[in-house]
C-alpha positions in Angstrom: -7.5 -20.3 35.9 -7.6 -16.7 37.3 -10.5 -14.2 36.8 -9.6 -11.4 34.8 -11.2 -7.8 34.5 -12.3 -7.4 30.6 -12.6 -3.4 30.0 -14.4 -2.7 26.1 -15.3 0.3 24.4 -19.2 0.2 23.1 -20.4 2.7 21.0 -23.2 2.5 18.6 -23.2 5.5 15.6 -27.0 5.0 15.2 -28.4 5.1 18.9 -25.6 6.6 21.0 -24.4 10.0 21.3 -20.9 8.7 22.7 -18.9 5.9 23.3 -19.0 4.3 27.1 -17.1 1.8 28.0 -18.4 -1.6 30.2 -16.1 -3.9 32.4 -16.8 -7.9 32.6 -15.4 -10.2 34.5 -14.0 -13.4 32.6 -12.6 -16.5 33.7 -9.3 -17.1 32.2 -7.6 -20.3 31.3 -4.0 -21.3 30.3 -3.4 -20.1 26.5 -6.8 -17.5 26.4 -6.8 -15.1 24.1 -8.1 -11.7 23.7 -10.7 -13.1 21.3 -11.8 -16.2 23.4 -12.4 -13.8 26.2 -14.9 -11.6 23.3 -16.5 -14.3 22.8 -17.3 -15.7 26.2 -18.6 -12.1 26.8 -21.1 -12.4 23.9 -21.9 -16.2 25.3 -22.5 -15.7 28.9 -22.8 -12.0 29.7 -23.5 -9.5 26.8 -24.9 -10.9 23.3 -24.8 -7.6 22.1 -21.4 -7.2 21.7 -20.0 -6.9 18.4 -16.6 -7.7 16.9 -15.1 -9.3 13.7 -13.7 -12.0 13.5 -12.7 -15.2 10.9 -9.7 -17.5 10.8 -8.9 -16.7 14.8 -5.4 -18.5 13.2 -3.7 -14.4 12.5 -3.7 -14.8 8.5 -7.1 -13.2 8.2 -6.3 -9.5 9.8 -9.7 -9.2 10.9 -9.7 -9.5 14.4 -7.5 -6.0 15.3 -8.2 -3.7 17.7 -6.7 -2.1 20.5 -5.5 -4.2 23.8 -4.0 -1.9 26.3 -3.9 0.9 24.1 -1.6 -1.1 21.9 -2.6 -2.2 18.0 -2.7 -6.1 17.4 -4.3 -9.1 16.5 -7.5 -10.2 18.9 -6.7 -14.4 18.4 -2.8 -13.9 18.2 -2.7 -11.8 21.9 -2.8 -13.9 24.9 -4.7 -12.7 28.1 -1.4 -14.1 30.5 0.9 -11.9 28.5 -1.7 -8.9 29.5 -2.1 -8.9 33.3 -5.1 -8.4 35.1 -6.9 -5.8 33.6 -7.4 -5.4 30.0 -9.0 -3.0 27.5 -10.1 -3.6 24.2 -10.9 -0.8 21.8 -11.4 -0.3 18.2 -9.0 0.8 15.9 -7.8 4.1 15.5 -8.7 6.2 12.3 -11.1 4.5 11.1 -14.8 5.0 11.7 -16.5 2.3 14.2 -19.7 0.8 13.0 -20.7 -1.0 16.4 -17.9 -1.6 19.5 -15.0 -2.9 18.3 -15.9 -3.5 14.3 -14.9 -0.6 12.4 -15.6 0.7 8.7 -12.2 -0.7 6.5 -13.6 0.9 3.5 -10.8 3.9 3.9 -7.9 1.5 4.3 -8.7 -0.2 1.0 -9.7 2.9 -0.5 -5.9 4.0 0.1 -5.0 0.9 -1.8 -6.7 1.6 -5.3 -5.1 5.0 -4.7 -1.5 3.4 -6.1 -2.8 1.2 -8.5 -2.4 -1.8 -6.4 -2.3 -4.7 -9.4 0.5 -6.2 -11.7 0.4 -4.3 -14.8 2.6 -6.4 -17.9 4.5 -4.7 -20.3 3.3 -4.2 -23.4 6.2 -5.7 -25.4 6.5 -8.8 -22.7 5.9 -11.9 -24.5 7.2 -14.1 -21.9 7.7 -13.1 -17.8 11.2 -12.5 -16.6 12.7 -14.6 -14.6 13.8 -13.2 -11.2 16.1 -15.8 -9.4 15.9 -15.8 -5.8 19.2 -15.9 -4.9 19.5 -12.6 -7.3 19.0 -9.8 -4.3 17.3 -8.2 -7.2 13.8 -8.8 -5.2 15.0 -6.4 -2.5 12.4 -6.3 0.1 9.8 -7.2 -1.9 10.0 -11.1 -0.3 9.5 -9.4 3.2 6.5 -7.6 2.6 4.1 -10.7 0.7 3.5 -11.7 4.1 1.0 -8.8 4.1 -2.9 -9.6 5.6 -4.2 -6.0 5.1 -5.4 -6.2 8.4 -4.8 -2.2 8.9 -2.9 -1.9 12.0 -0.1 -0.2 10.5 -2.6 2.2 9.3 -4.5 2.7 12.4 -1.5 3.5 14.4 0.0 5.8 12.0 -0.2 9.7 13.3 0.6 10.6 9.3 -3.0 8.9 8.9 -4.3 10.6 11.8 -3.0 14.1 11.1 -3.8 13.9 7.2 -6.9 12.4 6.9 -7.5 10.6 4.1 -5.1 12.2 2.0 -2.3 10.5 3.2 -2.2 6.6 1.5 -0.8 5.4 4.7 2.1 2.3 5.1 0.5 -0.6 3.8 -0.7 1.1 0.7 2.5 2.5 0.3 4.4 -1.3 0.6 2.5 -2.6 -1.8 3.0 0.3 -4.4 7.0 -0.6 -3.7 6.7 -4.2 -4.0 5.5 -3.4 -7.4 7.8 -0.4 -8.3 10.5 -2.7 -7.4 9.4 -5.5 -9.7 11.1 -4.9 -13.1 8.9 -7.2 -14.7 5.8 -4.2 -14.1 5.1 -1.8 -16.9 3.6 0.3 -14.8 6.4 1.9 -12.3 7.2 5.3 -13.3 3.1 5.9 -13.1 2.8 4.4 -9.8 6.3 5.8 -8.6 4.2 9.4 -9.1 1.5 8.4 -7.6 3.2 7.8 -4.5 5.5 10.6 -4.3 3.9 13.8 -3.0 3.3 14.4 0.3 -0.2 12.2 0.2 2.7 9.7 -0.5 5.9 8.2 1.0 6.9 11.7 1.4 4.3 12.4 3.9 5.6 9.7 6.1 6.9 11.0 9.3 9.3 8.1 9.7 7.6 7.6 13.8 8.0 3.8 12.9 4.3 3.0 15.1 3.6 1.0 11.6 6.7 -1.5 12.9 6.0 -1.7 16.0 2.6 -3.5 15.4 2.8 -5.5 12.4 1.7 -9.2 13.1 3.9 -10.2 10.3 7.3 -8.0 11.1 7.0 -6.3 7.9 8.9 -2.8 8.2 6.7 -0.5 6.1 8.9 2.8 7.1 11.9 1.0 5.8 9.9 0.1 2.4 8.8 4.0 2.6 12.7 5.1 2.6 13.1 2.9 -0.3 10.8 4.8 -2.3 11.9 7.9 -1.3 15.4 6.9 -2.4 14.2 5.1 -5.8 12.4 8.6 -6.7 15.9 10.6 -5.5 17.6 8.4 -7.9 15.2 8.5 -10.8 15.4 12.3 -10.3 19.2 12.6 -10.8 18.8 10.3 -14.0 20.4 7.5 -12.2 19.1 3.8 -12.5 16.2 3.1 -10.0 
């Protein structure tokens, strides 16, 4: 055990004029995450202090924030893999409602934006069948593993710089997965939603959506597979 110095970021929209940040001193065992330590805070030392949290297993996507200035999961990030000092913050691009909890409403906002559900074909009586030794899933398989916990979207500067015009990466996976299903009737719709410049092609191609995924889903590499899908489908060549 080793005592370890616990930096957070409070802010309250209603009843502060900026954020501040307060330092507490937390006893540290073997294993201790960033979220155990949150929570011994608001046990012993500040009951105030607000964060979200659910599973604490990393398949809710709940618990993200900022540790050390990098995006990841609160229950998944261990306080002997972080040194000494740590700070937590909120995530990025998204408006805080108290400390570390922050609005999600944009995020999932970007999601309805490319019609996010499996729409059937009309003249589909049956589902195809899509072996999985076929290839013909692509990366589709990678990217289920999805929690929507936002991460991608709070580290990506397309995000920051557009606002919320630009969809973002996880919004922009999902449209593929279904673009990619043949077995969708709705592809060509959703393949215009997605690309304009609120789309895939207002991705920068930075890759800050890889480098904090939880799940090691590569939404830039999903984003070039649009890009190329709408190239072909442009030249009249099968996408």
């Amino acid at each position: 055990m080793k005592d370890v110095n616990v930096t957070v970021l409070r802010f309250d929209p209603d009843e502060d004029e900026k954020p501040q940040y307060d330092s507490f001193t937390v006893e540290a065992k073997k294993n201790m995450t960033v979220l155990d330590s949150l929570f011994l805070i608001v046990e012993d030392q500040d009951p105030t202090l607000s964060f979200r949290c659910a599973c604490r297993l990393g398949m809710c996507g709940s618990c993200g924030m900022l540790i050390n200035g990098r995006g990841g999961l609160a229950c998944r990030t261990k306080i002997e893999d972080l040194g000494d000092d740590i700070k937590v913050e909120p995530m990025r691009n998204l408006s805080i409602i108290k400390d570390l909890s922050v609005d999600m409403d944009k995020f999932f906002k970007s999601w309805e934006k490319v019609k996010p559900y499996f729409v059937p074909k009309e003249d589909t009586e049956e589902f195809s069948v899509i072996p999985p030794s076929s290839g013909r899933r692509e990366v589709i398989d990678e990217n289920q593993d999805c929690i929507s916990c936002g991460l991608c979207y709070q580290s990506c500067d397309a995000v920051s710089m557009r606002g919320d015009d630009f969809v973002g990466p996880a919004a922009l996976s999902r449209a593929y997965n279904l673009i990619a299903d043949e077995r969708d009737g709705a592809r060509a719709e959703r393949m215009d939603l997605v690309t304009d410049d609120d789309g895939a092609f207002g991705c920068h191609s930075f890759g800050a959506c890889v480098e904090v995924c939880p799940k090691g889903i590569k939404p830039m590499k999903t984003i070039q597979k649009i890009k190329t899908k709408k190239l072909k489908r442009t030249l009249g060549m099968k996408w």
